[in-house]
N, C-alpha and C positions, 0 to 999 in steps of 0.2 A: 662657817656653815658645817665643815665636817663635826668641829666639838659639840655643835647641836644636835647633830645627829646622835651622834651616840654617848649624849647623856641621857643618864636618869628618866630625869624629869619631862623628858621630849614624849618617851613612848608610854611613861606614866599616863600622861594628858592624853593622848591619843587612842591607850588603852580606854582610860573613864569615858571618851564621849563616846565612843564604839560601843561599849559595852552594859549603857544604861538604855541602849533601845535593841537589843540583840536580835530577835526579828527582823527589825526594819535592815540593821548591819547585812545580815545572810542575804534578805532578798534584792536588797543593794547588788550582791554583788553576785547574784544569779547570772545577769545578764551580761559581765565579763567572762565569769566560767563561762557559759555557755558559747559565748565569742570566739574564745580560743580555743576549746573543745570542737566550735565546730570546724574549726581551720585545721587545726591539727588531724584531726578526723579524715576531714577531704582532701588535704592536703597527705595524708599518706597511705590513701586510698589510690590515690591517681600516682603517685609512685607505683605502687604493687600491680597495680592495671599495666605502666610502662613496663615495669619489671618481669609481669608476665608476656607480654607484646613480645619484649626482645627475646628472653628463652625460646618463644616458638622459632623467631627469625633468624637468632643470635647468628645461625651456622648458613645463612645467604646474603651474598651481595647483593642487598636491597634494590642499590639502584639498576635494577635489571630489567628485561624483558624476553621470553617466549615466543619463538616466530616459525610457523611452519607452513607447511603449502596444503591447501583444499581446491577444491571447483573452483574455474573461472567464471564467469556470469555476465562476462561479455566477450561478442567475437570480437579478434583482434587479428590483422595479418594474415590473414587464410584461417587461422585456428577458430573452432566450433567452439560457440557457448559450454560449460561443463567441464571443460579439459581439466587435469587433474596434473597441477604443479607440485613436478618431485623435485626438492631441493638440492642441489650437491655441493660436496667440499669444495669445490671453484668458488661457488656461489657466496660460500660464509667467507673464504681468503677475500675475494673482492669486496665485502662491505668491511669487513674488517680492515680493510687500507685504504676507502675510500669514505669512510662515513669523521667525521669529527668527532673526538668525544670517546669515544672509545676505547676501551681497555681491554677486555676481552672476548672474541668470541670464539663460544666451544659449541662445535658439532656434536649432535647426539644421534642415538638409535637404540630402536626399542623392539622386542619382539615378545612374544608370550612363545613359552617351550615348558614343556614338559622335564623335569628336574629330578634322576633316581639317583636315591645314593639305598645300595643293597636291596631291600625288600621296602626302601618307602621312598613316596614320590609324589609328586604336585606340580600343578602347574600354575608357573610364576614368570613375571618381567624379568627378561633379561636386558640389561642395557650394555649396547657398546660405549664404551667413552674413553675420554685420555686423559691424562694424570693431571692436566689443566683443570678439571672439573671439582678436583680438592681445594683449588682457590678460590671456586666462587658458589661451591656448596659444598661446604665443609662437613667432611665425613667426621662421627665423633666414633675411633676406633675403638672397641676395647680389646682384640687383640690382632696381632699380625702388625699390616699396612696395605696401604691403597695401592692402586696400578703406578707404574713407575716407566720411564720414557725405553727401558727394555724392554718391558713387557710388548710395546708396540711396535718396536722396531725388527724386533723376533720373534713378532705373532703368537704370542705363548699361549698357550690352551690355562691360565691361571685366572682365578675368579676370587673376588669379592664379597661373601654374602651377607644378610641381614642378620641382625638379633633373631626374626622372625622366622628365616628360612633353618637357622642352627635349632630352635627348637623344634622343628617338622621331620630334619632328617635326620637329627644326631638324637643320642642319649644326653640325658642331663648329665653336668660334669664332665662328657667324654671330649677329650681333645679332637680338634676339629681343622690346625692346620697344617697343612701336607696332605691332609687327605684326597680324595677322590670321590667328585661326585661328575652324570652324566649331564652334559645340554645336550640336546639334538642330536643322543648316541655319541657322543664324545667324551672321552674322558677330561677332564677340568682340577688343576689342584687348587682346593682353599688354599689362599695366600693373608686371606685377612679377615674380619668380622668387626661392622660396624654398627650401632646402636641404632635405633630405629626412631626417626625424629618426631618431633609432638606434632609436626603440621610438615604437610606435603604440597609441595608450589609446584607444577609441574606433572610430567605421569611417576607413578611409583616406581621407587629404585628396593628391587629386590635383590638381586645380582648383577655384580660391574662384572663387565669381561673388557677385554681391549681392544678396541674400538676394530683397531684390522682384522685383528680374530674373529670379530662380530659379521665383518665386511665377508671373510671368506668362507664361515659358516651356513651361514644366513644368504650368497650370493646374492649383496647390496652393490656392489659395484665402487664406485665414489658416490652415491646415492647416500642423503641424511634425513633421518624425522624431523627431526627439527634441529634450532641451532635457540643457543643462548645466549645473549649479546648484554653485557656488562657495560655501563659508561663509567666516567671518570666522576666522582663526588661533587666537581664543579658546573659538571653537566647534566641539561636536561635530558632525563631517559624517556620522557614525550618526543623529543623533536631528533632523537638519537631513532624510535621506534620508526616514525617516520620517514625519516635518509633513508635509513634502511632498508623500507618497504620500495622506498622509491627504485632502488636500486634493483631488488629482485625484479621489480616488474619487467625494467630495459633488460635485464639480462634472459627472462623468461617469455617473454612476449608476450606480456599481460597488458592489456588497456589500463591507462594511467588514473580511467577514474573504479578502475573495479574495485571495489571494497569487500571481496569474498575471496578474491583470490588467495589471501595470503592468512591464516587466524593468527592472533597474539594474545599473550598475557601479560600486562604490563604491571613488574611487579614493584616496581621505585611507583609508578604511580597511586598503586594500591598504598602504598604503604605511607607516602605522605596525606594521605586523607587520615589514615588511623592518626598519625603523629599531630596532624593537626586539630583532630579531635583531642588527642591528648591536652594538646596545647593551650586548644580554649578551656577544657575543663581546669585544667590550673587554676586561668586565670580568672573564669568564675568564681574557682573554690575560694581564691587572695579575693576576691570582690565580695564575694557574700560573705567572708570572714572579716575583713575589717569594716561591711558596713552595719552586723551584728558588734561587734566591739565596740563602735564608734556608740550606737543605741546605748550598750549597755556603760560606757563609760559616760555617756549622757545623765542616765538614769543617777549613777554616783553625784553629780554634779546638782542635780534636784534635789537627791536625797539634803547633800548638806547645806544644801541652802535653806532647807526647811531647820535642819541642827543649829546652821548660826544663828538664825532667827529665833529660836531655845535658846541660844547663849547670849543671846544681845546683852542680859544684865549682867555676864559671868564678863562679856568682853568689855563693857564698860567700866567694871572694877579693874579687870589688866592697864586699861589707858590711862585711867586716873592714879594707878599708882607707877606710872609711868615706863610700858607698855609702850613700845612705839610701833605702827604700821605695820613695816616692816615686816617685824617677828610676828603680829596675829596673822597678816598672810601666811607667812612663812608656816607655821605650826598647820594652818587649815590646808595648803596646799601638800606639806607632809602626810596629813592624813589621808586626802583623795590618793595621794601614790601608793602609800602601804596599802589600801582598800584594794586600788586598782592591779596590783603585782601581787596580792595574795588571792585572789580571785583569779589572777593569771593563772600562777605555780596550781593551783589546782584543777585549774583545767588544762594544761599539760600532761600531767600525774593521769589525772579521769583519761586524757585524749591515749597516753601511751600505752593505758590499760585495754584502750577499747581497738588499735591498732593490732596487740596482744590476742586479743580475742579475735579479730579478724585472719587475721594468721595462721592461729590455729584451726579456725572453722571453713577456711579456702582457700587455705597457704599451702596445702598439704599432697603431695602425690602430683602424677606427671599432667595431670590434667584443670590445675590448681586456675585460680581465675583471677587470685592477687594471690602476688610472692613477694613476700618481704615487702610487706605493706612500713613505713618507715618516713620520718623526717628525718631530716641532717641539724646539727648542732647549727647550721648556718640558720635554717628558719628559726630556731626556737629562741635565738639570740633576738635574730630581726623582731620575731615576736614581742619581746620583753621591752625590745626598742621602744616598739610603736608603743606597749602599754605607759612607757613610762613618759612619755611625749603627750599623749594623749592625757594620763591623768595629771601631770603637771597642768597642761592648757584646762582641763575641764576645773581644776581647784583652786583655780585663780580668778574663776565668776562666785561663787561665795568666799572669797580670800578678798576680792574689792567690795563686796557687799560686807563683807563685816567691818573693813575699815572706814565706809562712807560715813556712819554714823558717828555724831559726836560723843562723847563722852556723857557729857553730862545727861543728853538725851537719851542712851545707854541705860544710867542710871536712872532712868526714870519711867524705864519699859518694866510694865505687869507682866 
């Protein structure tokens, strides 16, 4: 089999019957290019859609959720409908040793202040927080570092700020840490500057301060806005949100059926609807793309039955001069492969070009909507797989049709 292949006379013949209806060959093999063009197409489209998904996310543990205290909206225990549930560090210690599932929870706090460094100034989010919070929304530094388990233990007046806050109170180019800017009439040293994320989960992080710093500032008390409660990858962040609620309520005196008590944002849950929309469009894109391939390798399969049917007198001269089976399949089923794999190769080549253009027309800048739109060597293999499975099986219905006929009846076909 190998020495037929790569004789001569194999691709000689293969070229001639191809190339005496040129036409018909091309539009043959339309409906493969177009197959794998369209696979390759969607299929690293929905890459670049993933690719962008994770850039927004990349720097959150997904499987998270948001939980702070609002109005009650039912009496409970002597407490009046409306009471206004303030959370405290007790609070977040107890679910966090008592909930399953768990990895971690970080207390937060938020205030708006007024921010002067010399003659300019704005009013911006300040957040308390603890050095926990770089684990599970990862700051992307580009100078200094984040709050660190000193900073909280020594109440340091040292601050964190944005991309966006260094362009309002500094000069361009001017170095920015050790300096000195005010919160709430305080003196604050930049300790760090972090890059300003494509998507915001949560309220805005304009400035970190440390958390106890926040607390004696601000006189919060043990008093938190909210907490953020991280689960383990194995665990549901639904049924994690849940315990958890349960628990504030006992510990709050909130009735067990109030559902306003407590607001959340569940962000593992948001985030597995996106992935699973991902996930179906995949498997759409592999469905609509081999059941286009399948058509158009059909189509090949037509065509050369209609060519054997032209060659009936060419194959009955091969039999009778003793031509056996075998090889007239063998040769026609050659042909449906090369048909079916050079119609492929070129709609790869077409797909990688159009990938290429996509790329460049929404790949681009921080607001991009596919990034690195891309297949892996792994599909394109798979690809070639299926093509050459497929045009094998599809060139083996005129490969038995041209052996069914006998010879001599062959010979005797107008």
């Amino acid at each position: 089999m190998i020495k037929f292949l790569f004789a001569r006379d194999t691709w000689q013949e293969v070229w001639d019957s191809l190339s005496k209806n040129k036409l018909r060959t091309m539009l043959t093999m339309v409906g493969v290019w177009w197959g794998i063009l369209l696979l390759i197409g969607l299929l690293g489209s929905a890459r670049g859609l993933e690719n962008s998904f994770n850039r927004l996310f990349g720097s959150f543990a997904t499987n998270s959720v948001f939980v702070w205290g609002q109005n009650t909206s039912k009496p409970f225990k002597g407490f009046q409908e409306g009471r206004m549930v303030k959370l405290t560090l007790t609070d977040a210690k107890i679910v966090e040793e008592n909930v399953e599932g768990i990895e971690f929870v970080v207390p937060r706090n938020q205030n708006q202040s007024q921010v002067v460094r010399n003659f300019l100034s704005g009013n911006f989010a300040i957040n308390g927080d603890f050095p926990l919070l770089d684990k599970v929304q990862k700051k992307k530094l580009i100078h200094g570092r984040f709050l660190n388990q000193s900073d909280i233990d020594d109440n340091r007046k040292v601050a964190v700020i944005s991309e966006d806050i260094y362009k309002q109170l500094f000069e361009k180019d001017e170095e920015m840490i050790g300096q000195l800017i005010q919160i709430n009439n305080m003196n604050f040293t930049v300790v760090g500057m972090f890059e300003n994320g494509n998507v915001n989960m949560g309220p805005t992080s304009d400035i970190h301060i440390p958390f106890t710093t926040f607390q004696q500032i601000f006189n919060q008390g043990d008093n938190i806005g909210f907490m953020m409660i991280t689960g383990k990858p194995e665990y549901d962040i639904t049924q994690i949100e849940a315990d958890a609620k349960l628990i504030l309520k006992n510990l709050n005196n909130v009735h067990p059926k109030d559902k306003r008590a407590f607001g959340s944002f569940n962000l593992g849950k948001e985030f597995k609807k996106i992935t699973g929309f991902l996930v179906g469009m995949q498997f759409l894109t592999w469905f609509v793309g081999i059941a286009t391939l399948i058509a158009g390798v059909f189509a090949i399969g037509n065509i050369l039955l209609i060519t054997v049917k032209e060659r009936t007198k060419e194959i009955g001269v091969r039999r009778a001069l003793g031509a056996t089976p075998y090889e007239i399949k063998r040769q026609i089923v050659v042909e449906a492969v090369f048909i079916t794999l050079l119609a492929g190769f070129l709609g790869i080549i077409t797909g990688g070009w159009i990938l290429i253009a996509l790329d460049k027309a929404f790949g681009q800048g921080d607001e991009a909507v596919i990034v690195n739109a891309s297949v892996s060597i792994g599909v394109v293999f798979i690809s070639l797989i299926i093509l050459v499975v497929l045009g094998t099986l599809i060139g083996l219905i005129p490969a038995f049709k041209a052996t069914s006929i006998k010879p001599i009846d062959a010979l005797r076909e107008e």
